[in-house]
C-alpha positions as a Markdown table, in Angstrom:
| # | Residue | x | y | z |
|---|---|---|---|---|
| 1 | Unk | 45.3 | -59.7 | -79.1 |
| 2 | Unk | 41.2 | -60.6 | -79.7 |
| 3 | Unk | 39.6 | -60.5 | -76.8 |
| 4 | Unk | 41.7 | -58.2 | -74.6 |
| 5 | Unk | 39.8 | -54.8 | -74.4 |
| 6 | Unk | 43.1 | -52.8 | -73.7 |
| 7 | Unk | 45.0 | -53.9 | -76.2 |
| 8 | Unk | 42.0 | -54.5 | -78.8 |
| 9 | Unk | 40.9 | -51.5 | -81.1 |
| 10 | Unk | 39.0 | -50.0 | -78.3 |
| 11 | Unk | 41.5 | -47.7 | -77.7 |
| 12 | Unk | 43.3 | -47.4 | -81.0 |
| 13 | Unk | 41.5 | -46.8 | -84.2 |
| 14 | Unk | 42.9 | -47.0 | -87.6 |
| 15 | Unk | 42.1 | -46.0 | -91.7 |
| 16 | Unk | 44.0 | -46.9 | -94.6 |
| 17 | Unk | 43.7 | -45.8 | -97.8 |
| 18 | Unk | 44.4 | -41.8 | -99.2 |
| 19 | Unk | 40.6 | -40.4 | -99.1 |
| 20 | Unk | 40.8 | -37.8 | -101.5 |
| 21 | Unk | 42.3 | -40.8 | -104.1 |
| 22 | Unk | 45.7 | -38.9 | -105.0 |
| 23 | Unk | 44.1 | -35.5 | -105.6 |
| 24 | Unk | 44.9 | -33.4 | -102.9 |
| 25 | Unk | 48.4 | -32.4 | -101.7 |
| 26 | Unk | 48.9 | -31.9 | -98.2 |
| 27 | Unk | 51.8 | -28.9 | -98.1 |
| 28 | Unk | 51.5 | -27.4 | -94.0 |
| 29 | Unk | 50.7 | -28.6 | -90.8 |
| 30 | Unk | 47.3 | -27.0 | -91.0 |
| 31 | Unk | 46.8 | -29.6 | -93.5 |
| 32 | Unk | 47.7 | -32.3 | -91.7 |
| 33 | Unk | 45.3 | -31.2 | -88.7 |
| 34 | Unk | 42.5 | -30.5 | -91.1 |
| 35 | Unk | 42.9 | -34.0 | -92.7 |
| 36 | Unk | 42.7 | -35.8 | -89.9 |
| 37 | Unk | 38.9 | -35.4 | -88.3 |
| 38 | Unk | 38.0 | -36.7 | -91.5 |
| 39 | Unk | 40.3 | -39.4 | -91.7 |
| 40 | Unk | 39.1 | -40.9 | -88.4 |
| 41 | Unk | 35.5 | -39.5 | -89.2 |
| 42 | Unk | 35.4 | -37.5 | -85.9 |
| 43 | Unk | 37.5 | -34.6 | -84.0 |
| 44 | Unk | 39.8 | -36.6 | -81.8 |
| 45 | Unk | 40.8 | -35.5 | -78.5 |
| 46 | Unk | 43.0 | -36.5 | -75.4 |
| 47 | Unk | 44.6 | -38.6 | -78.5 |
| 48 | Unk | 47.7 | -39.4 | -80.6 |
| 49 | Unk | 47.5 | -39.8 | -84.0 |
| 50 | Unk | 50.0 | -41.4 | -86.5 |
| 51 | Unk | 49.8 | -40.4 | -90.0 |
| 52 | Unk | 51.9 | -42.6 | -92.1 |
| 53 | Unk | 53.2 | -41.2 | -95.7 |
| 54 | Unk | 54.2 | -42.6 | -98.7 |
| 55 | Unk | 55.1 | -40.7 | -101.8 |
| 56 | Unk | 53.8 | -37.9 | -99.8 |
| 57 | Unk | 50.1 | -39.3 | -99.6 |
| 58 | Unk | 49.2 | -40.7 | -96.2 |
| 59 | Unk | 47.7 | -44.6 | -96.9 |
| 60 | Unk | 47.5 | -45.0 | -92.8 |
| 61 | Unk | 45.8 | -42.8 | -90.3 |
| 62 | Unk | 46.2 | -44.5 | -86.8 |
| 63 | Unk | 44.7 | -42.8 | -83.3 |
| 64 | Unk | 45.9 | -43.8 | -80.0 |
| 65 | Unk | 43.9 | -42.9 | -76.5 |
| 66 | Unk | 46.5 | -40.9 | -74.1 |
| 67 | Unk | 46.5 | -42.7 | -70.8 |
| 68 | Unk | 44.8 | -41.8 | -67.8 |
| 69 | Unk | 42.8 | -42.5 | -64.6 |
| 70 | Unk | 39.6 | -42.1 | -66.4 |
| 71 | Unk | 37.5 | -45.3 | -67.3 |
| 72 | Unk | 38.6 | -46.3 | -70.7 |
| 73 | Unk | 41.8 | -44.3 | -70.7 |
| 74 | Unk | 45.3 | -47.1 | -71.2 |
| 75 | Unk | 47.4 | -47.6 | -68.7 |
| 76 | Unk | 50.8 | -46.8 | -68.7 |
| 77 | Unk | 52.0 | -50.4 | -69.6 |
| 78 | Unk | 49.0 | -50.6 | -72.2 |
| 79 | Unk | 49.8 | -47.5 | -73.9 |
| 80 | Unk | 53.1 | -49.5 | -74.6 |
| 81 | Unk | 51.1 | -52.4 | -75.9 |
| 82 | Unk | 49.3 | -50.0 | -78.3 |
| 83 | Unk | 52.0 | -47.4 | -79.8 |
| 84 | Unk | 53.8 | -51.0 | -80.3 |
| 85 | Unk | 50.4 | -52.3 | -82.0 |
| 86 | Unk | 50.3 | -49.0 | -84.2 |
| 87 | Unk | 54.3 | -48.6 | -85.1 |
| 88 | Unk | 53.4 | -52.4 | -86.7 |
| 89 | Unk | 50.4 | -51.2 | -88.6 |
| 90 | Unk | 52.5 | -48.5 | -90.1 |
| 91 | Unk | 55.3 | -50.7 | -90.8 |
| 92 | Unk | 53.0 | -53.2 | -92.7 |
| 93 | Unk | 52.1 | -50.2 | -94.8 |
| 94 | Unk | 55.5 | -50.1 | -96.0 |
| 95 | Unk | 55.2 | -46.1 | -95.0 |
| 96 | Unk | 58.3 | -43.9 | -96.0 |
| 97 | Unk | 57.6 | -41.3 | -93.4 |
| 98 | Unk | 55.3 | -40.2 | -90.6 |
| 99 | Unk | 54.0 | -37.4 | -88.9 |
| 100 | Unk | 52.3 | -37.8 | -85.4 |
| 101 | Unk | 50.1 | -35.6 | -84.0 |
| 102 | Unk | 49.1 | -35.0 | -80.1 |
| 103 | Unk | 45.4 | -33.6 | -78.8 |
| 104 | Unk | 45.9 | -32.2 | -75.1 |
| 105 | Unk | 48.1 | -30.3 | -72.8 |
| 106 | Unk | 51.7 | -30.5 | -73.2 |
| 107 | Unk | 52.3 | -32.4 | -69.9 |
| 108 | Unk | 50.2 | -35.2 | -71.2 |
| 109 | Unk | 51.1 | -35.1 | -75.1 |
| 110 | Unk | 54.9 | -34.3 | -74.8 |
| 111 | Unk | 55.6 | -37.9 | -73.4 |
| 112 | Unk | 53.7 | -39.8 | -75.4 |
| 113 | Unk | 54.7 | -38.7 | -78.7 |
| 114 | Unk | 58.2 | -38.4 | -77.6 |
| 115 | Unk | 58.1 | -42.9 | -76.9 |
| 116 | Unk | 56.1 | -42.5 | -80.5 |
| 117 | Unk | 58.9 | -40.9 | -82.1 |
| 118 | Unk | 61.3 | -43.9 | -80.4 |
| 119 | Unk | 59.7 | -46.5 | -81.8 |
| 120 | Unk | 59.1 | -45.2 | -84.9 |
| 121 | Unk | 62.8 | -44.4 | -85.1 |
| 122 | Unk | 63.4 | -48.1 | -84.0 |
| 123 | Unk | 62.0 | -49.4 | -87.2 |
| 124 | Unk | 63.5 | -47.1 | -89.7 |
| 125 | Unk | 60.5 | -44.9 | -89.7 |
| 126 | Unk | 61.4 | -41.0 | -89.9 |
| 127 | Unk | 59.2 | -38.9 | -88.2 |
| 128 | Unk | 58.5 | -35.6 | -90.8 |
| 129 | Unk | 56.9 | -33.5 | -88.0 |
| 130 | Unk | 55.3 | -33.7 | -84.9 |
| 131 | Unk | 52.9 | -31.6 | -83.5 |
| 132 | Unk | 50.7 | -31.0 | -80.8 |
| 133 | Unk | 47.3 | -29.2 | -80.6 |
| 134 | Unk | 45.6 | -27.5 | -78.4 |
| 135 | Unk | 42.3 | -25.2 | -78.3 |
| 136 | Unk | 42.4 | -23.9 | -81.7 |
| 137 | Unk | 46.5 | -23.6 | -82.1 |
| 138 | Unk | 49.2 | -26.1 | -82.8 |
| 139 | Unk | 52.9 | -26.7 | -81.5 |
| 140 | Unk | 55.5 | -28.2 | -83.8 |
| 141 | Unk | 57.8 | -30.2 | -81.6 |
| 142 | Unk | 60.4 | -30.7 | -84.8 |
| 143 | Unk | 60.7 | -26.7 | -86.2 |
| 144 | Unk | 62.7 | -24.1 | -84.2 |
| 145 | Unk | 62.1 | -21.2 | -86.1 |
| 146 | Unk | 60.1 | -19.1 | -84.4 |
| 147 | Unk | 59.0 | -16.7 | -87.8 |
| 148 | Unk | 57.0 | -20.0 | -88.5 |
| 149 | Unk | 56.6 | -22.0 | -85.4 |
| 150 | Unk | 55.7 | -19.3 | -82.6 |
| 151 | Unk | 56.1 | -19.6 | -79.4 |
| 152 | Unk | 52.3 | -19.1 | -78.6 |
| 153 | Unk | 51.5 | -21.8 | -81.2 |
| 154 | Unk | 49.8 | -21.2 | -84.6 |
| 155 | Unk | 46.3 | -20.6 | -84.8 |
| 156 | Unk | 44.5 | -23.2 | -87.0 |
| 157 | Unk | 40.7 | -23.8 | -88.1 |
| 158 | Unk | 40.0 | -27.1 | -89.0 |
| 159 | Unk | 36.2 | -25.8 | -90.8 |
| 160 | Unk | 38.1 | -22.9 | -93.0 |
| 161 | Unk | 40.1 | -25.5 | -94.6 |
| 162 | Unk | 40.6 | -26.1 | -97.9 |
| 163 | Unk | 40.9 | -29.6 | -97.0 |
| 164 | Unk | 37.7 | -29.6 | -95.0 |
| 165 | Unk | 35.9 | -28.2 | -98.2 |
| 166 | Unk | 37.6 | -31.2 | -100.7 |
| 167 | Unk | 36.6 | -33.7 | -97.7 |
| 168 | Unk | 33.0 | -32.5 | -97.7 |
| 169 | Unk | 32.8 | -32.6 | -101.7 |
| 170 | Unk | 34.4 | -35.9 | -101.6 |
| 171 | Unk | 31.4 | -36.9 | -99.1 |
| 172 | Unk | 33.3 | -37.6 | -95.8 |
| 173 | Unk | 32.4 | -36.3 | -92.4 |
| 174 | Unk | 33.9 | -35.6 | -89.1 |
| 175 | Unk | 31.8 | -35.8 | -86.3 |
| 176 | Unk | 31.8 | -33.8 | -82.9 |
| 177 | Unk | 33.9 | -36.8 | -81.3 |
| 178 | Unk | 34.1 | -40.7 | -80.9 |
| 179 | Unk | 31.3 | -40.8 | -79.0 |
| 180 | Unk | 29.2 | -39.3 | -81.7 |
| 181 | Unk | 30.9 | -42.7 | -83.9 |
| 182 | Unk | 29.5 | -45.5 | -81.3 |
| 183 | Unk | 26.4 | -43.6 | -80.9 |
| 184 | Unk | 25.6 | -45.1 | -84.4 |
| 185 | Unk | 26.2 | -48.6 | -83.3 |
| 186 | Unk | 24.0 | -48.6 | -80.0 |
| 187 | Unk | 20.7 | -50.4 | -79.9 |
| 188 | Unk | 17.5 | -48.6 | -80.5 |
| 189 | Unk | 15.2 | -47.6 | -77.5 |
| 190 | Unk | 13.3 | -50.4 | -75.8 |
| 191 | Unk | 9.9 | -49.8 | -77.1 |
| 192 | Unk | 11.5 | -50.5 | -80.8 |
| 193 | Unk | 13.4 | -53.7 | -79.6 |
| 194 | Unk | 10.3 | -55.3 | -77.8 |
| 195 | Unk | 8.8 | -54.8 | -81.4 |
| 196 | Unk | 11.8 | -56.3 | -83.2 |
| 197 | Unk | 12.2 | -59.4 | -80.7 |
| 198 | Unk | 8.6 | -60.4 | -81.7 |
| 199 | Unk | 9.6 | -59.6 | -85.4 |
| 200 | Unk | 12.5 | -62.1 | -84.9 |
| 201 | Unk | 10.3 | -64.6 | -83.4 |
| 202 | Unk | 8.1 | -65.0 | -86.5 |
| 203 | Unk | 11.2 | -65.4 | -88.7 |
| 204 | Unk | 12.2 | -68.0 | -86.1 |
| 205 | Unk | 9.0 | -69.7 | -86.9 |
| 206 | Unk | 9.7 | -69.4 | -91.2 |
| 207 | Unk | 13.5 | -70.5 | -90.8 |
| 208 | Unk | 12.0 | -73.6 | -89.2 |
| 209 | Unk | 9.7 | -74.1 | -91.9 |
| 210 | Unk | 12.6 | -73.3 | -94.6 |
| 211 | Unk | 14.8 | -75.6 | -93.1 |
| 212 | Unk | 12.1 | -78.6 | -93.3 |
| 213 | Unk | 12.0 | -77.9 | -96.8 |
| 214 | Unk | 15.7 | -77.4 | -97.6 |
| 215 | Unk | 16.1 | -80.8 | -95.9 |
| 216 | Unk | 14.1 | -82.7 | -98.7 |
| 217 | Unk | 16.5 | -80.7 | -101.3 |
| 218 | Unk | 19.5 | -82.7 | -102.8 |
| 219 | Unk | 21.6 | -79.0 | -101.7 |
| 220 | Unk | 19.9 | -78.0 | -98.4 |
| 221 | Unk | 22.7 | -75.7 | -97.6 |
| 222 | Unk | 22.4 | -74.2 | -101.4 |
| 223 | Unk | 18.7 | -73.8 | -100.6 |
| 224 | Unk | 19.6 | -71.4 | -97.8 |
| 225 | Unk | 22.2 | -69.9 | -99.8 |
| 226 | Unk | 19.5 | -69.2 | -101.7 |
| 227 | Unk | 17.1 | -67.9 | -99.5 |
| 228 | Unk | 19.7 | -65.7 | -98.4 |
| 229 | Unk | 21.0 | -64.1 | -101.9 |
| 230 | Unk | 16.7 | -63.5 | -102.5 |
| 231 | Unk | 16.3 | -61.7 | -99.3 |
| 232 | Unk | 19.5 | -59.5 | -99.5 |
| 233 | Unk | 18.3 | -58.7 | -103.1 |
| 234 | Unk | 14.9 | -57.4 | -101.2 |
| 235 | Unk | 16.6 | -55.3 | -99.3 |
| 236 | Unk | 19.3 | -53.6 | -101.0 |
| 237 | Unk | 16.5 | -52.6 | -103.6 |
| 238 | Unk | 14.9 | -51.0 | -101.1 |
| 239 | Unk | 17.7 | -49.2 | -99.5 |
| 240 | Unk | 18.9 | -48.1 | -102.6 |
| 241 | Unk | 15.2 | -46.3 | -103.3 |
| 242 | Unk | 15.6 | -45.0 | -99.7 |
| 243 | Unk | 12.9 | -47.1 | -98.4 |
| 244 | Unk | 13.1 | -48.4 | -94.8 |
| 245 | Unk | 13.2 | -52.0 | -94.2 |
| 246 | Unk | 10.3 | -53.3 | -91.9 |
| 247 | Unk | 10.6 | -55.2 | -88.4 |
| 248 | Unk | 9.8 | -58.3 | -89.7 |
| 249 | Unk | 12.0 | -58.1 | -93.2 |
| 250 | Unk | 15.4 | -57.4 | -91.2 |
| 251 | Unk | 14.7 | -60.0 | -88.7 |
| 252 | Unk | 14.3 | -62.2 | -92.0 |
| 253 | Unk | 17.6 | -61.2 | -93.0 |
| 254 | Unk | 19.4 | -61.4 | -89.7 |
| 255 | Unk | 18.4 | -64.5 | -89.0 |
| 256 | Unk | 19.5 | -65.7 | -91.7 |
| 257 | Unk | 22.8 | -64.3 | -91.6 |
| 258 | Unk | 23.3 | -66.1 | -88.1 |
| 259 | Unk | 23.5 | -69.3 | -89.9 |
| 260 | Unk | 27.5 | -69.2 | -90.9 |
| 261 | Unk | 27.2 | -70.7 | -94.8 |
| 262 | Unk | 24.8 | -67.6 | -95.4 |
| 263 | Unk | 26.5 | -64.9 | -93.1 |
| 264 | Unk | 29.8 | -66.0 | -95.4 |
| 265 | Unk | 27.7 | -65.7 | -98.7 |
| 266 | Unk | 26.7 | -62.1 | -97.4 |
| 267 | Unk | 30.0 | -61.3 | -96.8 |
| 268 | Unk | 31.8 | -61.9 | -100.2 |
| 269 | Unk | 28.4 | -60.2 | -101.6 |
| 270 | Unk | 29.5 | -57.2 | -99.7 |
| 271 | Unk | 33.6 | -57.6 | -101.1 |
| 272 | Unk | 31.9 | -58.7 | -104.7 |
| 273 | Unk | 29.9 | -55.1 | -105.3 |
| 274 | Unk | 31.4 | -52.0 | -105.0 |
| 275 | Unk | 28.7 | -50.1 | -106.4 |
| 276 | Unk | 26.3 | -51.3 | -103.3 |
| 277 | Unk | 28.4 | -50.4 | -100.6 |
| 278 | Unk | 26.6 | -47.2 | -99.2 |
| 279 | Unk | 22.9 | -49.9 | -99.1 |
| 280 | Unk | 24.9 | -52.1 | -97.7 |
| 281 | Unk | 26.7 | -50.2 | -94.6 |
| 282 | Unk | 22.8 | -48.8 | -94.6 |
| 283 | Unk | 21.5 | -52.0 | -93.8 |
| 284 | Unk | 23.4 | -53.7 | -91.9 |
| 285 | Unk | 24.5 | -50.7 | -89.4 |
| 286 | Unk | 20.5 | -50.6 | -89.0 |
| 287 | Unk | 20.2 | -54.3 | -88.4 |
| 288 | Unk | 22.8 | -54.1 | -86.2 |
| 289 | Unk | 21.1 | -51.3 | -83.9 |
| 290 | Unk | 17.7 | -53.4 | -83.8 |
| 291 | Unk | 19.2 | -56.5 | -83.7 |
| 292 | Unk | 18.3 | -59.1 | -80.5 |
| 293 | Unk | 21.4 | -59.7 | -78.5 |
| 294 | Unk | 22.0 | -63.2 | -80.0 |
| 295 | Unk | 21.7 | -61.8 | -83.6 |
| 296 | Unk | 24.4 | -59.0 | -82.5 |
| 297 | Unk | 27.7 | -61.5 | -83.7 |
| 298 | Unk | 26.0 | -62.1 | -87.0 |
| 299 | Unk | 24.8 | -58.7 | -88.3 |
| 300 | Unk | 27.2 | -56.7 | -86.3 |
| 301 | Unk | 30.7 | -58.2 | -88.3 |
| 302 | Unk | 29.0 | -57.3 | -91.3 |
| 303 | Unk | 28.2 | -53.8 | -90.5 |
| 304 | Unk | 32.1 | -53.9 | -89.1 |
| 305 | Unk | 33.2 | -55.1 | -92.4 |
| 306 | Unk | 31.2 | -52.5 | -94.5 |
| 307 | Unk | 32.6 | -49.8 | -92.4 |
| 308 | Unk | 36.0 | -51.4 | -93.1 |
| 309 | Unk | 35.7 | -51.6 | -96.6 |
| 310 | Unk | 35.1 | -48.0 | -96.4 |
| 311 | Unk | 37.9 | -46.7 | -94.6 |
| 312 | Unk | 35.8 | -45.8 | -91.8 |
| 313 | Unk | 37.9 | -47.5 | -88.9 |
| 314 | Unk | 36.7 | -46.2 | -86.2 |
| 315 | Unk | 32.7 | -46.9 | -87.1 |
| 316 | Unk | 34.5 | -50.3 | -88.3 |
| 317 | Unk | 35.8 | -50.5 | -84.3 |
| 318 | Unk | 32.9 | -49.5 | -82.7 |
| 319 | Unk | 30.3 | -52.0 | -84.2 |
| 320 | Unk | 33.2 | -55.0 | -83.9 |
| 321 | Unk | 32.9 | -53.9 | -80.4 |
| 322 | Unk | 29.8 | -54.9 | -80.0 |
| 323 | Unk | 30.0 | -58.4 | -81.0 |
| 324 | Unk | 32.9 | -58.8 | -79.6 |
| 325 | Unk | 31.3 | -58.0 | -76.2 |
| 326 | Unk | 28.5 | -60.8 | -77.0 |
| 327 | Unk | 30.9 | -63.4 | -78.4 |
| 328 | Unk | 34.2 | -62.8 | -78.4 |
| 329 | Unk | 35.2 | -66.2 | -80.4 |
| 330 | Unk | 32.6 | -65.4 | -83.0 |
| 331 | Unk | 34.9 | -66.1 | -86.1 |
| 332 | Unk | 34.1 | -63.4 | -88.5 |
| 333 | Unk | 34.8 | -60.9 | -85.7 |
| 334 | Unk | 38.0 | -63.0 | -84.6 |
| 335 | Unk | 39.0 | -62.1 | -88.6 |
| 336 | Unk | 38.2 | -58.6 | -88.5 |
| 337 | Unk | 39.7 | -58.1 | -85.2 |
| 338 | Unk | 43.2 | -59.2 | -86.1 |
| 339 | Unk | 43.0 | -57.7 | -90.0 |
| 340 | Unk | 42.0 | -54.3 | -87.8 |
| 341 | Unk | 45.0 | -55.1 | -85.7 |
| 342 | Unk | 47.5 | -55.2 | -88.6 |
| 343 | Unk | 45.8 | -52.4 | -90.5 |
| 344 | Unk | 45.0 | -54.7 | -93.4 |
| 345 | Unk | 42.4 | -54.2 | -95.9 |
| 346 | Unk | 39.6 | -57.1 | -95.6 |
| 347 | Unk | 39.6 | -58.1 | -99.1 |
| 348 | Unk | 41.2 | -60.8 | -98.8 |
| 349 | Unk | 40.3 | -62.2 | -95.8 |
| 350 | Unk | 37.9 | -65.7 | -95.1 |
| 351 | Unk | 34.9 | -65.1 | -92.6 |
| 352 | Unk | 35.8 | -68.1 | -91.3 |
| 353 | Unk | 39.5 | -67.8 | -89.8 |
């Protein structure tokens, strides 16, 4: 599975966890389709999506690409690889029931959820509903009545949702589409990068003198260690006043999360604290979009993991993406690419496979 761009989460992003923690009852398919942009954190389209229930709360949210002749879009034989890649995700969330839900014209939706619905079947999965919309109505491929499933569809708006309105109280947002998502993960403009390679160059030049001196330690590793905890410290304080970081303070910290014993301390700071998670998906999605290509593995699996930790699988997918184009053996991202795989939460999980 890591390192094979059509079967990898490319293609297939996924959330677990109810967002609105237990409060909100989902009672129509309008719900469903109003849940789900902020669930994914964006408006899908050309898409399947698989909402796994338990106890009537969906833990699972799990969006497939239809296939196609476009760049990007799965083949037919990858489209198999993937629905089987997302019935196992819903499976290992012990789900009691799903509902799947197609984006696009019938001729392209209809077949797809219908090999959904197979599989699903296959494993002992019942399928609730399944729906498909389409510019601003919905189809329900399960109910025949016609007084609530017209033929003409059912209009719905997504914005005029009462689940839209808990989602924005609750804090989450869906954005315009999933390239909106990546956009957040791409490198800053040039002029900004030439700045940031000289920054990196000067905390070259203090690792080297930090490594002299850890060398004369008893613990040179713990000196690092060290060095790392005081500079994340630095930085969180300043994200969480809303401060920016300078050039050469997150090239301090990047490069010092290259170097594996510090990149895992960072990485069970980020499991250990909760409260910090908003500085923390701050800082490292912005060291990730200024970071040099060879600091990419490092900072961009810990942006992947914040976003993880957050539910946010496909911001999660789209900055693991990254390092997985730079170094796809990298083995924090090997982790996180095969916990995303299986749907599983990272909490467990050792940065270094």
């Amino acid at each position: 599975m890591v390192g094979d761009r059509a079967a990898r989460l490319a293609t297939l992003d996924g959330m677990t966890s109810d967002p609105f923690g237990g409060v909100l009852r989902l009672s129509s398919p309008a719900d469903i389709i109003a849940m789900i942009p902020y669930m994914l954190g964006f408006h899908p389209a050309d898409s399947l999506v698989i909402v796994a229930m338990r106890e009537r709360r969906p833990v699972l949210n799990v969006r497939v690409d239809l296939p196609g002749r476009r760049p990007g879009r799965p083949s037919a034989a990858e489209l198999r690889r993937l629905l089987d890649q997302a019935v196992r995700m819903v499976t290992d969330q012990a789900a009691e029931a799903t509902i799947l839900v197609g984006y696009g014209s019938r001729s392209r939706v209809t077949p797809v959820v219908a090999r959904a619905a197979t599989r699903l079947a296959g494993r002992g999965v019942p399928v609730l509903d399944a729906l498909r919309v389409t510019k601003g109505r919905y189809w329900s491929y399960v109910c025949t009545n016609t007084a609530c499933c017209p033929a003409e569809g059912t209009p719905v708006d997504v914005a005029s949702s009462p689940v839209a309105a808990a989602a924005t109280v609750a804090g989450m947002v869906a954005l315009p589409d999933r390239a909106a998502v990546v956009s957040q993960v791409e490198p800053v403009d040039p002029a900004a990068q030439v700045e940031m390679w000289a920054a990196v160059g000067r905390a070259d030049e203090r690792l080297m003198g930090l490594a002299d001196t850890a060398d004369l330690t008893d613990n040179p590793v713990g000196a690092l260690i060290e060095a790392g905890d005081e500079a994340l410290d630095a930085a969180l304080r300043r994200c969480r006043s809303g401060a920016g970081l300078t050039d050469d303070d997150l090239a301090w910290l990047s490069v010092l999360a290259s170097l594996l014993p510090v990149g895992e301390r960072f990485w069970r700071r980020i499991e250990e604290s909760p409260d910090d998670r908003p500085a923390h998906r701050s800082l490292w999605l912005d060291a990730l979009r200024r970071a040099p290509m060879d600091l990419v593995p490092a900072v961009g699996s810990l942006a992947a993991l914040t976003a993880w930790r957050d539910g946010d699988g496909a911001l999660a997918t789209a900055a693991l993406d990254r390092v997985l184009d730079v170094d796809p053996d990298y083995p924090p991202a090997r982790v996180l690419d095969e916990a995303f795989a299986a749907g599983r939460r990272p909490a467990a999980l050792d940065p270094r496979g």
